[in-house]
N, C-alpha and C positions, 0 to 999 in steps of 0.2 A: 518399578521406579527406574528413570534413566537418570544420567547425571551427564549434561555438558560442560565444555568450557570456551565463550565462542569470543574472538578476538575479532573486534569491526574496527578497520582504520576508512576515514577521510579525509584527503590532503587535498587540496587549494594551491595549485603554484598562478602566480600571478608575474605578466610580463613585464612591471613596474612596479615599483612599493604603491601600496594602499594602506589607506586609512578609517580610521572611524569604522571600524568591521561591528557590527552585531548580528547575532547569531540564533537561533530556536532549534532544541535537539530533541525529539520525541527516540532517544534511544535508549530508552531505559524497562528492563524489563517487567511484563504488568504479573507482579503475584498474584495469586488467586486459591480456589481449593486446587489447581489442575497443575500449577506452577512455585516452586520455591527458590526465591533466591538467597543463593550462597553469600554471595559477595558480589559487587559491583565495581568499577574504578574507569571513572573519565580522566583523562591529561590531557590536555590542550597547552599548546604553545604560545610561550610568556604566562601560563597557568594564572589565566583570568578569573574572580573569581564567579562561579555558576550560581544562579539566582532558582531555585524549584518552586513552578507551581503544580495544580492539578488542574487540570481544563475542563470543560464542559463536557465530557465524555467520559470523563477518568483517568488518562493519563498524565503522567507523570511528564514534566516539561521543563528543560533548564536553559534559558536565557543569560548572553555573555557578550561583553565586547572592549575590543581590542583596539586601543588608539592611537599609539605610535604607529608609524610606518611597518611595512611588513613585505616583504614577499612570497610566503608562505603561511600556509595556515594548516595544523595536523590536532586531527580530533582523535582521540584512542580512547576506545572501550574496550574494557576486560571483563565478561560475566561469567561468574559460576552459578548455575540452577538445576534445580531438580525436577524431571516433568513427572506428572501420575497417568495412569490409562484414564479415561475418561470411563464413564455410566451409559452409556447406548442407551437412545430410549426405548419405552418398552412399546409405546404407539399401541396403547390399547383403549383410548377413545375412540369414538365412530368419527367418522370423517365431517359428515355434519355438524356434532358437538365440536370439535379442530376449526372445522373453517367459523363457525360461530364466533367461537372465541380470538380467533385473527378479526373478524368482522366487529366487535369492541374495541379494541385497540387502536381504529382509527383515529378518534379525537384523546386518545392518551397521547400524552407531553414526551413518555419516555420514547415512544414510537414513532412519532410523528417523521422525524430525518429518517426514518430506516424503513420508510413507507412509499414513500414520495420520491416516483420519478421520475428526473429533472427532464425539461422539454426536447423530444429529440427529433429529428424532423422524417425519421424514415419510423415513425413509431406505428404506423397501420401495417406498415411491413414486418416490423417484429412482433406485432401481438398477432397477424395473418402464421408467424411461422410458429408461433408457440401451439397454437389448431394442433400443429400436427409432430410436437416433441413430448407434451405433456397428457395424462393419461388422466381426460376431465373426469370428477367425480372420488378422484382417490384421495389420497390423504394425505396433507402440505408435505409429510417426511419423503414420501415416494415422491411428488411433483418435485421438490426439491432437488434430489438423488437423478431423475430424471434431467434434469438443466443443466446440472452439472456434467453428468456424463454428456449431455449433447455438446456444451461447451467446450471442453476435454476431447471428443472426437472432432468438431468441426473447424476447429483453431488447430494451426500449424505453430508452433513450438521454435520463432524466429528473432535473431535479437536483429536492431540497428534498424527494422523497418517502422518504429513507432516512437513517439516518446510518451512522458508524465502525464503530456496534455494532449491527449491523441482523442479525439470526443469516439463516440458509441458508434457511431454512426461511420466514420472511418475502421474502426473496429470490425465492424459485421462489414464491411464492403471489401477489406483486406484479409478477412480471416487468417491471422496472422499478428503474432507479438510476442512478448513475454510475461512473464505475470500478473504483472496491474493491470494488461490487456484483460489477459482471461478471469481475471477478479472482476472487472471495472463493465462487460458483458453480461457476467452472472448476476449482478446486481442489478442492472437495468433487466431481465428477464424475471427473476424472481420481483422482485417488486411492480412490476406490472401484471405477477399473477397473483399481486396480493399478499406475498409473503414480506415480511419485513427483514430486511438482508441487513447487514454494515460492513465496510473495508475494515482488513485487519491488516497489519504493516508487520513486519517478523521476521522467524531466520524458519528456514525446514531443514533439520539437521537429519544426514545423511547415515544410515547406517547397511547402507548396500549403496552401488554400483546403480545407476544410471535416472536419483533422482533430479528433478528438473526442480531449478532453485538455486540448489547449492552454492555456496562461494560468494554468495551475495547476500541482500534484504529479499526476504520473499514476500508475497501476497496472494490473500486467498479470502474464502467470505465467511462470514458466521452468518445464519438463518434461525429465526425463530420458531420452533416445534413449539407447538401449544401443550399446557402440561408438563412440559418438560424444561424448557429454555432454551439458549442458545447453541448452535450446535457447528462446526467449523467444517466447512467444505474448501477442499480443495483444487479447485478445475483442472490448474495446471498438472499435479499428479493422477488426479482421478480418484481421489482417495477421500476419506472424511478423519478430520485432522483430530491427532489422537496424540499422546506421547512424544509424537519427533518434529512437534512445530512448537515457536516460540515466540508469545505475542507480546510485544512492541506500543503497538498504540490501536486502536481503532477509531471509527468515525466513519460518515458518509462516502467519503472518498478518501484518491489516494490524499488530496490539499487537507487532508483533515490529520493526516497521520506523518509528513514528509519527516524523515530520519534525521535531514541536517537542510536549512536553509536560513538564509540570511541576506543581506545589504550591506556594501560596503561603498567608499569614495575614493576613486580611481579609476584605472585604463579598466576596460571592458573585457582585456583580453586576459583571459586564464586558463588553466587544465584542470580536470577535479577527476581524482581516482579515488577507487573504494574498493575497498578489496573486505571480505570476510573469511574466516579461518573458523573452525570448528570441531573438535576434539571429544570423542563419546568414550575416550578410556583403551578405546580397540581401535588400531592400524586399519584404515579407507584404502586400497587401491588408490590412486588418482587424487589424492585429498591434505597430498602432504603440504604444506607451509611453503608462499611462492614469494621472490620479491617482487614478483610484479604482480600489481594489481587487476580484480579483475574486472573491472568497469572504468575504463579511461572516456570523458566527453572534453573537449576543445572546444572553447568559443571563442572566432575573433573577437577580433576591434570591431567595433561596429561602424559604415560609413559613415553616419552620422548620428548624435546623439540621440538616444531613445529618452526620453522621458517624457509627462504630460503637457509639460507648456511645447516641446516640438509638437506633438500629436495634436495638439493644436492649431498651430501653427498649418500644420500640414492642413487639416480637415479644413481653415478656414481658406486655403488656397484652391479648393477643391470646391468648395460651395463658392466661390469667385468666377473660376473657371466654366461649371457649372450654369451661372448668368449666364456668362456672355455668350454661351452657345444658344 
């Protein structure tokens, strides 16, 4: 048994008061056999009060908003939880019997999103490279094990070249990102060899020196073992997620799990920092409590209003234009 204590701040500075802010927070830790939570504590500023559902997947979801003026916005979570080792499967079906039973699951309702993948334009080229990463014939746990390790060695380990919405397809042409890259890759290859995969959104708490994650939200996949159930792989470490990871939220994608997003009415322009802190009881090298954040993003002003009636606007100027040539 381990026991953390993992401290996630999100702050919002805004270059003018805003208003009308509402919010969705999938940052609440998901119990399980594998997971115990201690204790829990959100604070948010002007301490709105938080609305919890449970969502079509299972997690836990808390809805808030903030109507006076504002120029900042600070989200604090404090968790205590306890992880367990996980059961390794014991992968003593025949491979046959294994893919049979992935081969039912198709028209099952629980499976269906964790099957299905989404349309991507270089897809002859990635089922052409799986010919020759995966070991036809073997058993979903090895093809598994297999993708992830290709993943893990063929992706470079790069922040600032990618974002949230970075598609598959930029992914494998950059080889290169950071988590939800090598999450968001692993998903699309295992699910086009049939395996049913899901985004898991989390922390990977650190108990040595040079894991990749750290200090932040991490992501990685869970994959279906027949006979067995879900099983969490890790691309970005190379590892298969046992004790020192901490899951959040799941879903198809990362849009299915985002930690903190929202809408608000006002200037466009803001900074959003995030920092995460993590504590196993025992002194980290490198891991001591920073005031500065470690995920700063900046967005201008934008030159001209984004919304749909502009995009509009714009499209029907363009289908005008368009005539007259």
């Amino acid at each position: 048994m381990s026991s953390y204590k993992i401290q996630h701040r999100t702050r919002y500075v805004y270059a003018a008061p805003v208003i009308d802010c509402a919010n969705q927070l999938m940052i609440y830790p998901l119990p399980d056999e594998r997971l115990t939570v201690r204790s829990h504590a959100v604070t948010i500023t002007q301490h709105p009060e938080v609305a919890l559902f449970t969502d079509y997947f299972g997690n836990q979801v808390g809805v808030f908003s903030i109507l006076p003026p504002h120029t900042e916005l600070v989200i604090d979570s404090l968790a205590e939880v306890e992880t367990h080792a996980i059961q390794f499967p014991m992968d003593e079906e025949t491979a046959e019997a294994q893919w049979q039973n992935l081969a039912g699951l198709r028209d099952d309702v629980a499976f269906m999103d964790f099957l299905r993948a989404p349309h991507c334009e270089i897809e002859a080229e990635l089922r052409e490279a799986l010919g020759g990463i995966v070991t036809h014939g073997a058993k979903p746990l090895k093809q598994a094990l297999e993708l992830s390790e290709y993943v893990h060695d063929t992706m470079q380990y790069q922040q600032g070249v990618t974002s949230v919405e970075t598609p598959v397809k930029d992914i494998w042409r950059l080889r290169a990102g950071v988590c939800q890259d090598f999450a968001h890759l692993l998903l699309h290859l295992l699910r086009l060899n049939g395996l049913p995969a899901r985004y898991v959104s989390g922390y990977v708490c650190p108990r040595e020196e040079g894991v990749r994650g750290a200090g932040a939200t991490h992501a990685w996949v869970e994959v279906y073992i027949p006979f067995y159930g879900w099983l969490g792989l890790d691309p970005t470490n190379n590892c298969i997620v046992n004790d020192g990871h901490v899951r959040m939220a799941i879903g198809r994608n990362f849009a299915d799990c985002t930690p903190v997003k929202g809408t608000y009415k006002g200037t466009g322009a803001h900074t959003l920092e995030v920092s995460v802190h993590i504590e196993n009881g025992k002194p980290i090298p490198g891991n001591e409590p920073s005031d500065q954040p470690t995920y700063v993003q900046q967005a201008p002003t934008p030159t001209k209003p984004v919304n749909s009636y502009r995009k509009y606007l714009d499209w029907e100027q363009q289908q005008q234009q368009q005539q007259q040539q």
